[in-house]
C-alpha positions in Angstrom: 11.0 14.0 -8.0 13.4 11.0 -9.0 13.3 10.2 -12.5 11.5 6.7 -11.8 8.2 8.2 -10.4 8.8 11.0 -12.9 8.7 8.9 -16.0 5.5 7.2 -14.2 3.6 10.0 -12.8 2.0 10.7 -16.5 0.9 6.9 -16.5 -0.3 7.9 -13.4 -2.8 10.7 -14.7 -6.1 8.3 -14.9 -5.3 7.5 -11.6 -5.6 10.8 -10.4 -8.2 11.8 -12.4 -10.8 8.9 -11.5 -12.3 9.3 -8.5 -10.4 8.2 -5.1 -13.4 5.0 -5.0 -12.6 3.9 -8.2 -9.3 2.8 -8.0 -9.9 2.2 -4.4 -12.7 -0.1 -5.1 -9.7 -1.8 -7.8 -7.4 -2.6 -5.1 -9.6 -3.8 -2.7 -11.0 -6.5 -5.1 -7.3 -7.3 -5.6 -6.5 -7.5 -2.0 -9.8 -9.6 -1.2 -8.6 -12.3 -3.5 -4.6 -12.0 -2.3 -5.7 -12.0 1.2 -8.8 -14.2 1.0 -7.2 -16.5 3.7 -6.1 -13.9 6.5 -9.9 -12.5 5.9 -11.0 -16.0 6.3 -9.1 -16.4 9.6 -10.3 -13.0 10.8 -6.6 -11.1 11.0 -8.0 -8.0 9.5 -10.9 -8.0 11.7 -9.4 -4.8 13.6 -10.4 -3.2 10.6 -13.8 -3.5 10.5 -15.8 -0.3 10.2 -12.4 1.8 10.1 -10.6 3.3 7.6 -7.2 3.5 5.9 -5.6 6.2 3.5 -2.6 4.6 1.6 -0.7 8.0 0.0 1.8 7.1 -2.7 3.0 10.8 -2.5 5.3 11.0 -5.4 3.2 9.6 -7.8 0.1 12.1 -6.5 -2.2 8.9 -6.0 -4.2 7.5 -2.8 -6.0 5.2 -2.0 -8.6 4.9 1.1 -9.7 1.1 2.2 -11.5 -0.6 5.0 -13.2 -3.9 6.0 -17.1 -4.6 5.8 -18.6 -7.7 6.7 -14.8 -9.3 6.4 -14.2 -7.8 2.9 -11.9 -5.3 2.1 -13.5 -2.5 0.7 -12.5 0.5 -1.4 -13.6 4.4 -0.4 -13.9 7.6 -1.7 -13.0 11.2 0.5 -16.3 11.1 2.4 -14.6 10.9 5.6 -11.5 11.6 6.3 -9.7 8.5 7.4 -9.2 6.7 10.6 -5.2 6.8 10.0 -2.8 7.1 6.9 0.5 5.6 5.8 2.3 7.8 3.6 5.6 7.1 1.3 7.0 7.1 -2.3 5.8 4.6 -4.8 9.5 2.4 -4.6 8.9 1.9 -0.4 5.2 1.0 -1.5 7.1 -1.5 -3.9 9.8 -2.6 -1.8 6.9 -3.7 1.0 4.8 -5.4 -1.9 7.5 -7.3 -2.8 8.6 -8.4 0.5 12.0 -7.1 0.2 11.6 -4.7 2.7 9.6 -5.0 6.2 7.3 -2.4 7.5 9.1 -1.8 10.5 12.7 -1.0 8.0 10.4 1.4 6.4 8.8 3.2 9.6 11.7 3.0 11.2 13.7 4.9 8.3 10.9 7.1 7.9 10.4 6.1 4.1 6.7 5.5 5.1 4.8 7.6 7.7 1.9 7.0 9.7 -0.4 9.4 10.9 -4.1 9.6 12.2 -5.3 6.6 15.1 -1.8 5.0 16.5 -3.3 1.8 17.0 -4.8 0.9 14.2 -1.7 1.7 12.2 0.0 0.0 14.7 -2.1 -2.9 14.0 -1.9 -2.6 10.1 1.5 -2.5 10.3 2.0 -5.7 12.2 -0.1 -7.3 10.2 2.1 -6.6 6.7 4.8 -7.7 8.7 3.1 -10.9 9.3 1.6 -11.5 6.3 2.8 -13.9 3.3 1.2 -14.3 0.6 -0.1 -17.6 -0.6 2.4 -19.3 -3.3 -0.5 -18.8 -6.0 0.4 -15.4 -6.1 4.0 -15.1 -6.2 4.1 -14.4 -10.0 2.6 -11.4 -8.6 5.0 -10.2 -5.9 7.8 -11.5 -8.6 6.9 -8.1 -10.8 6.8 -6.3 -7.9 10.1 -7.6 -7.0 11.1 -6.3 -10.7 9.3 -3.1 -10.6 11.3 -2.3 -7.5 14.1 -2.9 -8.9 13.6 0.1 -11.1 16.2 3.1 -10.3 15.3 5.6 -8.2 18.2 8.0 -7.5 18.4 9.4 -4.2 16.9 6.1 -2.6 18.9 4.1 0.2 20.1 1.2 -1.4 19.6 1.8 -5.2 21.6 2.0 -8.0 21.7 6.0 -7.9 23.0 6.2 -4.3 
């Protein structure tokens, strides 16, 4: 494991000791309010009734979201879901921040994607797309930062 997501994977523990709804339900309230507008506008509509798993593999959390009634919602392991992306916590960071594009990262093979093709085709255009309103750039700003962490081993890092 690099030392970044080693020195975080204790601060990780609650994480992975909470149920997989509880933090999912956490990110989904965030991502309703950050992507109130594309909701609005219907460009997660594809997701209605479906389900994602996000994996953030080196860090041992995931997350599993979908859209009801145009909001994103958060899951536990009921079902298994309709498709996964999978990837270390700095690729996670790198496409938060908007340093990095999904397609870079697919491409590469930092993040995977496995389960219905389509609809991670259709996720994965959509991140591509999306921007996120100026409100919350103080947001993507310590993303940007936490990024900029080092992860040795990673393309393009300090410990390459």
């Amino acid at each position: 494991m690099p030392a970044a997501p080693r020195l975080l994977f204790p601060l990780t523990l609650p994480l992975r000791l909470l149920p997989t709804v509880l933090h999912s339900r956490a990110l989904a309230t965030i991502l309703n309010q950050v992507m109130k507008e594309a909701l609005v506008e219907g460009e997660l509509d594809f997701l209605e009734g479906r389900q994602v798993a996000i994996e953030i593999q080196d860090i041992g959390v995931s997350y599993q979201l979908g859209l009801t009634k145009g909001h994103i919602r958060g899951f536990g392991n009921q079902r298994p879901a309709d498709a996964s992306i999978s990837g270390g916590l700095h690729e996670f960071l790198l496409l938060a921040a908007r340093r990095e594009d999904a397609d870079t990262l697919f491409f590469q093979r930092r993040l995977r994607m496995a389960g219905d093709t389509e609809l991670g085709l259709y996720l994965k255009n959509f991140l591509d797309a999306f921007e996120p309103p100026a409100r919350w750039a103080p947001l993507t700003r310590a993303l940007d930062r936490m990024a900029n962490l080092r992860f040795p081993g990673r393309r393009g890092t300090a410990g390459d």
